[in-house]
BALOBA-1460 file (C-alpha; in Angstrom, 3 decimals):
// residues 218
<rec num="1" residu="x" x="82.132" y="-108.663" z="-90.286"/>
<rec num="2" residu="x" x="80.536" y="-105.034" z="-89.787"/>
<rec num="3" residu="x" x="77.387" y="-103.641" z="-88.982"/>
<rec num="4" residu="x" x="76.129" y="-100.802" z="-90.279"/>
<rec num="5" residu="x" x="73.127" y="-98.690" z="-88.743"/>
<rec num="6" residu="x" x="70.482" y="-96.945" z="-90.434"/>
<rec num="7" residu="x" x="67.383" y="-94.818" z="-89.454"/>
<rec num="8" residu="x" x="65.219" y="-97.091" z="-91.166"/>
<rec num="9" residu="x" x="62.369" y="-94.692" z="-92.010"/>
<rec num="10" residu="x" x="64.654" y="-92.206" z="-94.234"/>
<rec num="11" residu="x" x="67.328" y="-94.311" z="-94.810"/>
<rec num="12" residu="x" x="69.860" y="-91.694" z="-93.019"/>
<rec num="13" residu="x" x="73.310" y="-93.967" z="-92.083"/>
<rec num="14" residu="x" x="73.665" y="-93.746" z="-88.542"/>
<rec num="15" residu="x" x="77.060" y="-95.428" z="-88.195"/>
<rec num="16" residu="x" x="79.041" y="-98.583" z="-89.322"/>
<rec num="17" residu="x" x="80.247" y="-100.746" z="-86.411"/>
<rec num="18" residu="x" x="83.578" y="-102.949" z="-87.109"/>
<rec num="19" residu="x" x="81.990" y="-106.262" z="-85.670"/>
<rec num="20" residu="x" x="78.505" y="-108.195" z="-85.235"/>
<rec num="21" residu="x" x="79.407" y="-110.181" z="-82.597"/>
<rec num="22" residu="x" x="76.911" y="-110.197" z="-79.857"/>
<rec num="23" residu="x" x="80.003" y="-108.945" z="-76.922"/>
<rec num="24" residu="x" x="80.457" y="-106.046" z="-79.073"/>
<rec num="25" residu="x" x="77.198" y="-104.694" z="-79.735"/>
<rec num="26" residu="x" x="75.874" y="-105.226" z="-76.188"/>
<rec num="27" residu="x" x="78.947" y="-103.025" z="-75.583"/>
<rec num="28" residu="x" x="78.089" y="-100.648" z="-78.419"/>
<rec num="29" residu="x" x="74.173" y="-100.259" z="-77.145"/>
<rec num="30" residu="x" x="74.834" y="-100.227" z="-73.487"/>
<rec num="31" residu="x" x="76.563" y="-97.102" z="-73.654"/>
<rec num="32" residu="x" x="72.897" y="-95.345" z="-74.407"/>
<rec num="33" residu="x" x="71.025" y="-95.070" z="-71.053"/>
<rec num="34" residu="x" x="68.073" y="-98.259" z="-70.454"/>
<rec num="35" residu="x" x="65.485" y="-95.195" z="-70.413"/>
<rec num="36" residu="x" x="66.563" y="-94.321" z="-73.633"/>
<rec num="37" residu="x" x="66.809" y="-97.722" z="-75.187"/>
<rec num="38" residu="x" x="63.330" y="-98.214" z="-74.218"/>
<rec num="39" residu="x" x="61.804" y="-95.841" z="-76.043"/>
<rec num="40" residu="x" x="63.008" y="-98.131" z="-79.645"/>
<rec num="41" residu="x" x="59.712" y="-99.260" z="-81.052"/>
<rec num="42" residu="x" x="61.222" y="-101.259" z="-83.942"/>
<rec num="43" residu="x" x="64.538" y="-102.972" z="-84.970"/>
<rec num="44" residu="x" x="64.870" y="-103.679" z="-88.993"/>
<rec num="45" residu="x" x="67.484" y="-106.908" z="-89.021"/>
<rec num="46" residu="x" x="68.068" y="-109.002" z="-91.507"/>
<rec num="47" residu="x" x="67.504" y="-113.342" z="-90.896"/>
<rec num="48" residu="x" x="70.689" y="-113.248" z="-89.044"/>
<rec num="49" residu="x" x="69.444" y="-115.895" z="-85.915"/>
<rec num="50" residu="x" x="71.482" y="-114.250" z="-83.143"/>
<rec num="51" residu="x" x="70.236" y="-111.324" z="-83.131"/>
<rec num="52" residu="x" x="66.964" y="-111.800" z="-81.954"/>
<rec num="53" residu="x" x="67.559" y="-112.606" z="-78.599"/>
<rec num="54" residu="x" x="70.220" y="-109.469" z="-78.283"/>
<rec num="55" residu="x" x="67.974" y="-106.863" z="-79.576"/>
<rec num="56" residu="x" x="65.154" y="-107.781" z="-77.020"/>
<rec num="57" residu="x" x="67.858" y="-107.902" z="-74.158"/>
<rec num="58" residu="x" x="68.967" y="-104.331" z="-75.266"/>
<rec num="59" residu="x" x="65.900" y="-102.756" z="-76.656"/>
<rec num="60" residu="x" x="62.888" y="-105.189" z="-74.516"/>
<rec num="61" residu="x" x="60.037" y="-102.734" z="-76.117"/>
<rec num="62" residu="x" x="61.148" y="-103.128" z="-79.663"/>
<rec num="63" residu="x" x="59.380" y="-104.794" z="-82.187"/>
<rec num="64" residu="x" x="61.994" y="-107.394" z="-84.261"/>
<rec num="65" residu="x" x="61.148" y="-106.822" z="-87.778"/>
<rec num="66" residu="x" x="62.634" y="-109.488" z="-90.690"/>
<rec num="67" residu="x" x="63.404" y="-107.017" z="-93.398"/>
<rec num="68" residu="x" x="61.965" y="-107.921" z="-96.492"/>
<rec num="69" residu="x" x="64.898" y="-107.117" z="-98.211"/>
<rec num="70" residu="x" x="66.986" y="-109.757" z="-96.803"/>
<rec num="71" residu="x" x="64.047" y="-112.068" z="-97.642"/>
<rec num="72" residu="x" x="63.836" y="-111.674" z="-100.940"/>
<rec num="73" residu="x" x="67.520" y="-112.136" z="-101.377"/>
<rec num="74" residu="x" x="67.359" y="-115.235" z="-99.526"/>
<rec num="75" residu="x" x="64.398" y="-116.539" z="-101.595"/>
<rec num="76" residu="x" x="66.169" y="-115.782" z="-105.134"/>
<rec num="77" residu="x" x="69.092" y="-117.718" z="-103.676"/>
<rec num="78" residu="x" x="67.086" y="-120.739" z="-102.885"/>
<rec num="79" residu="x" x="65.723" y="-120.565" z="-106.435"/>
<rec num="80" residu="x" x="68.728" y="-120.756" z="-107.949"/>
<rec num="81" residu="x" x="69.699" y="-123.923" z="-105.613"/>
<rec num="82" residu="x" x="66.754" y="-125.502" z="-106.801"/>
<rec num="83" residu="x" x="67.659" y="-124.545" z="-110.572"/>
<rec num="84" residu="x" x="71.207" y="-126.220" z="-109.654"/>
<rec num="85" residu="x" x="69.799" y="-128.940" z="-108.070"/>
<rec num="86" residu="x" x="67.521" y="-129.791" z="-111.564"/>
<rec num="87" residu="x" x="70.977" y="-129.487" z="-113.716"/>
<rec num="88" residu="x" x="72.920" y="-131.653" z="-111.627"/>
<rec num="89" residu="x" x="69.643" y="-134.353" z="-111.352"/>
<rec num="90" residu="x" x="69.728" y="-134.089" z="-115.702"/>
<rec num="91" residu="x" x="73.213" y="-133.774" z="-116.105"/>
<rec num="92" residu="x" x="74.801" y="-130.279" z="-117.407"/>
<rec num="93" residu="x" x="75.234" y="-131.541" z="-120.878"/>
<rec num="94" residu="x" x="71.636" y="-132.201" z="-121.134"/>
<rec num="95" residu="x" x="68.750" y="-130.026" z="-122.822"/>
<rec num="96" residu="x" x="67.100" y="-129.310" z="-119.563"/>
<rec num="97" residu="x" x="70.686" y="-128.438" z="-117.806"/>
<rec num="98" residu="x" x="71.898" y="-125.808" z="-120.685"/>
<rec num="99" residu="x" x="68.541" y="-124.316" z="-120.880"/>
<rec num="100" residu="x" x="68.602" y="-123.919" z="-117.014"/>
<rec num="101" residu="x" x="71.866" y="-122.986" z="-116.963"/>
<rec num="102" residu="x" x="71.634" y="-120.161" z="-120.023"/>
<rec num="103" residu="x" x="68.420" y="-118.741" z="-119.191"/>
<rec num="104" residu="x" x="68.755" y="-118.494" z="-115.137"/>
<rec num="105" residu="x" x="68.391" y="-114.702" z="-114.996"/>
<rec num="106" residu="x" x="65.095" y="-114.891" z="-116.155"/>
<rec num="107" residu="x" x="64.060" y="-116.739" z="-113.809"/>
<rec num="108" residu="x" x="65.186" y="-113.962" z="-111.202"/>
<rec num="109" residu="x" x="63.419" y="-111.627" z="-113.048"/>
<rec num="110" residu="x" x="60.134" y="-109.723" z="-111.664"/>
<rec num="111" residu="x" x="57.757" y="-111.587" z="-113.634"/>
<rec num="112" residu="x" x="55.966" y="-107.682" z="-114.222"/>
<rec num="113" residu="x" x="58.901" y="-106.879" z="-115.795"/>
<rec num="114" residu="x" x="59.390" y="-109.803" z="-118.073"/>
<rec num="115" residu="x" x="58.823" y="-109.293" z="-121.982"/>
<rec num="116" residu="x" x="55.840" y="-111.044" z="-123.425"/>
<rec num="117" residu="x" x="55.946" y="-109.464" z="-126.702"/>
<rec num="118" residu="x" x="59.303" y="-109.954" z="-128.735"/>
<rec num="119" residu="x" x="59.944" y="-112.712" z="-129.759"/>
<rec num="120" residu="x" x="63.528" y="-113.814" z="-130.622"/>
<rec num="121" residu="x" x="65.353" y="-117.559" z="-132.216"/>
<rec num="122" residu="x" x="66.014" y="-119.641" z="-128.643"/>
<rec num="123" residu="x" x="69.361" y="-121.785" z="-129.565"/>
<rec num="124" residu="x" x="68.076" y="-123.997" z="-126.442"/>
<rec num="125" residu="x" x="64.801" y="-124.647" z="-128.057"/>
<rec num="126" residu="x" x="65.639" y="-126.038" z="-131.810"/>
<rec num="127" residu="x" x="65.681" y="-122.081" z="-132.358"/>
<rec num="128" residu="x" x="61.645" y="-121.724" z="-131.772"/>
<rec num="129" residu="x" x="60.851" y="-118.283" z="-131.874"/>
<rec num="130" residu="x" x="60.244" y="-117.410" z="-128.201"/>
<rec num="131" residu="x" x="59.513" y="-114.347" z="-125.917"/>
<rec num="132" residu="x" x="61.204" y="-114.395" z="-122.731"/>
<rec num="133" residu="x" x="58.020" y="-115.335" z="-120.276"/>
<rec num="134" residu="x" x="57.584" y="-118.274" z="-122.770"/>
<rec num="135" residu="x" x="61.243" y="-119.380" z="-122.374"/>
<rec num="136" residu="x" x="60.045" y="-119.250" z="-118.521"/>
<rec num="137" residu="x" x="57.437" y="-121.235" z="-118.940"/>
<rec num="138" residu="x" x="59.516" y="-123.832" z="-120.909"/>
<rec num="139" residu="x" x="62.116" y="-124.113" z="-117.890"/>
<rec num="140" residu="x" x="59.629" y="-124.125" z="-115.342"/>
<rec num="141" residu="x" x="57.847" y="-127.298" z="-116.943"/>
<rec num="142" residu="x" x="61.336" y="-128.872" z="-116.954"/>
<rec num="143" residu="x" x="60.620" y="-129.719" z="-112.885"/>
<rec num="144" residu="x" x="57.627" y="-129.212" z="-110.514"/>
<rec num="145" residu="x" x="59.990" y="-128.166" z="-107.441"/>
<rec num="146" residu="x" x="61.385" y="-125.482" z="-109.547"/>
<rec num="147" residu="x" x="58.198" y="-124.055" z="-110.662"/>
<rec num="148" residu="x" x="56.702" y="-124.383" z="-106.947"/>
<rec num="149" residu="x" x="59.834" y="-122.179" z="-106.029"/>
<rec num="150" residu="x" x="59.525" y="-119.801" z="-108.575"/>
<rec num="151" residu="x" x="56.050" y="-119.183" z="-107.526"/>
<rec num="152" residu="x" x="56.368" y="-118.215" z="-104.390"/>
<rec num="153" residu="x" x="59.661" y="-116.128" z="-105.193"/>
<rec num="154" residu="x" x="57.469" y="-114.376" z="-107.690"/>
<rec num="155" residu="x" x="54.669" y="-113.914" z="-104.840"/>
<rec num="156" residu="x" x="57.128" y="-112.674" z="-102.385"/>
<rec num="157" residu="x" x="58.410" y="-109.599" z="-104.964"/>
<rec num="158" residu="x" x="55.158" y="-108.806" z="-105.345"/>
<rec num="159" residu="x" x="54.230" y="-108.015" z="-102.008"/>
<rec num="160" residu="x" x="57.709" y="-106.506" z="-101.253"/>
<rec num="161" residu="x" x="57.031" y="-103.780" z="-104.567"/>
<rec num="162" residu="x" x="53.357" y="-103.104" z="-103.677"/>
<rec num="163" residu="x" x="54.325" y="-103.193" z="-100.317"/>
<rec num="164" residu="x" x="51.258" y="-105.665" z="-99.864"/>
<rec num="165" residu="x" x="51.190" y="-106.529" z="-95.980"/>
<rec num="166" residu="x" x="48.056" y="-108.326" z="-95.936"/>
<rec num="167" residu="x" x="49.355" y="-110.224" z="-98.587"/>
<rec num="168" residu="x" x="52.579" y="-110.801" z="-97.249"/>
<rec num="169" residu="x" x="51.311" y="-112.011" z="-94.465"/>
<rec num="170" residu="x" x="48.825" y="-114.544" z="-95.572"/>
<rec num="171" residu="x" x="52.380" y="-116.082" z="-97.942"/>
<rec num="172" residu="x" x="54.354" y="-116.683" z="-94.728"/>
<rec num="173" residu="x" x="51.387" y="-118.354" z="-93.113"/>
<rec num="174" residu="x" x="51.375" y="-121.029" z="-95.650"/>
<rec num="175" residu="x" x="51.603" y="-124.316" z="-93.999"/>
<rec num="176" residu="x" x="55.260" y="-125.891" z="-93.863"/>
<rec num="177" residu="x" x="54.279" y="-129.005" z="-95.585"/>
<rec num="178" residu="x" x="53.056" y="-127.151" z="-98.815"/>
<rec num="179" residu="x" x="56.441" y="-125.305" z="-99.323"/>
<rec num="180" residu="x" x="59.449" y="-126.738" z="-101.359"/>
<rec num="181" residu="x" x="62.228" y="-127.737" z="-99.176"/>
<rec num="182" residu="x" x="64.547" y="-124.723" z="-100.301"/>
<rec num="183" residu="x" x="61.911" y="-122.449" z="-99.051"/>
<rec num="184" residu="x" x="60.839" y="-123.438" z="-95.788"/>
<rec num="185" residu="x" x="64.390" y="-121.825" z="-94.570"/>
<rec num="186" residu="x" x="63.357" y="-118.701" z="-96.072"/>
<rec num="187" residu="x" x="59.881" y="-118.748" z="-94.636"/>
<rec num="188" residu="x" x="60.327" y="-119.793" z="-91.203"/>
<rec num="189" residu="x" x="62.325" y="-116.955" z="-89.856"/>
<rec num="190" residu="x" x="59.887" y="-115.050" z="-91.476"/>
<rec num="191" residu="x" x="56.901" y="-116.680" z="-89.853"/>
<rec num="192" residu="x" x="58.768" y="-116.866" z="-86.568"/>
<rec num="193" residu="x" x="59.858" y="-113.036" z="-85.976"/>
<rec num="194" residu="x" x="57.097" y="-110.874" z="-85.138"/>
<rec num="195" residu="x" x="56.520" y="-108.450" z="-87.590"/>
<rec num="196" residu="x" x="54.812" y="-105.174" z="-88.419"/>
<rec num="197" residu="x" x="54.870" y="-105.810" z="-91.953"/>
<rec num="198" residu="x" x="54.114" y="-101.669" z="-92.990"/>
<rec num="199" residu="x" x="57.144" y="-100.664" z="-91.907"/>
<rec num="200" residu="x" x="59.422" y="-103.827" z="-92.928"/>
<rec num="201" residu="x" x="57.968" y="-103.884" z="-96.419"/>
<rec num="202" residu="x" x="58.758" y="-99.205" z="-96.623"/>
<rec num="203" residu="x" x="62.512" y="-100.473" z="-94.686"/>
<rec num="204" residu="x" x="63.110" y="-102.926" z="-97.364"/>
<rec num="205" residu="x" x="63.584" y="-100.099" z="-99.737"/>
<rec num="206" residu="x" x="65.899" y="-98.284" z="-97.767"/>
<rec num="207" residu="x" x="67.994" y="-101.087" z="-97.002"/>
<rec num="208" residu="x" x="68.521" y="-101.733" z="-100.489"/>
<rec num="209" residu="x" x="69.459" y="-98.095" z="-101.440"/>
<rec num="210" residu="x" x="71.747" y="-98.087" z="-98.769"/>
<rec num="211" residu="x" x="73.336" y="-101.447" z="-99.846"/>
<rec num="212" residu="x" x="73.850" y="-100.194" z="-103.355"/>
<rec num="213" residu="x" x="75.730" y="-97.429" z="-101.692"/>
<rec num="214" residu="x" x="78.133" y="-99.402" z="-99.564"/>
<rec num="215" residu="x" x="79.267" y="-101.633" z="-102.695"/>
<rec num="216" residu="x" x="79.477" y="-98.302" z="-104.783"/>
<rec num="217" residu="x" x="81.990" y="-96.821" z="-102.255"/>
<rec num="218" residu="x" x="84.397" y="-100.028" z="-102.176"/>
């Protein structure tokens, strides 16, 4: 798997390494002088574990930032395990399993973004006439763990879009033990790496754009 390098405060590519592997990059990076490798204040990664450990062996005054990007991907994916989870607990043929399983984009949706005023026949619901954020609400009261989820999924986009440290911050400090199962993955890297949140939550954006750019060119 490759790497690819970006500057992240403009989003400039830098270069795109052929391999991740921790033998190869401490290759890569030790061809740049210690003096100069020193002088890296911050390192955007993704939640990628081994890193960690390599960047402050190449770059010991860097600050390891969990970009916010990354996090929000991972959070939408442990939604829709939970969402999974609910169909397989009801059974796919049930009411709560083809709701879930017809109306899951919503649920990825930026709740700012969601449509609270048209209102269209549901097939799902006896064909009630519904907007979309009451559709949400409908799945959501299908299962507690589900709504939890969504919650704090819908927390973390806000404070990725606002670009909201101090709120950011106080959502990864939640305690363990008041977190849905499928989260606390998410949140514990999070919590773990030290972070300064201004520039992972301006990074995020750049990491995306670049992202879209990559799958454009294959």
């Amino acid at each position: 798997m490759s790497m690819v390098l970006v500057n992240p405060e403009n989003g400039r590519l830098l270069d795109v390494l052929r391999s991740r592997k921790n033998d190869y990059l401490t290759h890569y990076f030790n061809q740049y002088p210690l003096a100069v490798r020193q002088r890296v204040q911050a390192v955007v990664v993704d939640l990628y574990d081994p890193y960690r450990p390599l960047i402050k062996q190449l770059f010991p005054h860097a600050v390891v930032i969990a970009d916010c990007f990354h996090i929000v991907g991972e959070c939408n994916r442990a939604l829709q395990n939970v969402r999974r989870q609910v169909i397989k607990t009801h059974g796919a043929k049930s009411h709560v399993g083809r709701a879930l399983k017809r109306y899951w984009k919503l649920l990825s949706q930026d709740q700012t973004k969601v449509d609270y005023q048209h209102f269209r026949r549901r097939r799902n619901f006896r064909y009630a006439a519904l907007t979309d954020s009451e559709v949400i609400n409908r799945l959501l009261e299908m299962d507690p763990t589900l709504a939890a989820t969504y919650d704090y999924y819908q927390e973390l986009l806000f404070c990725v879009h606002h670009r909201d440290a101090e709120r950011f911050k106080q959502l990864i400090a939640v305690p363990l033990q008041r977190l849905p199962e499928a989260i606390k993955r998410v949140s514990v890297p999070s919590a773990n790496m030290p972070l300064r949140l201004s520039l992972a939550l301006s990074a995020s954006f750049q990491t995306a754009r670049l992202k879209a750019l990559t799958i454009k060119s294959k």
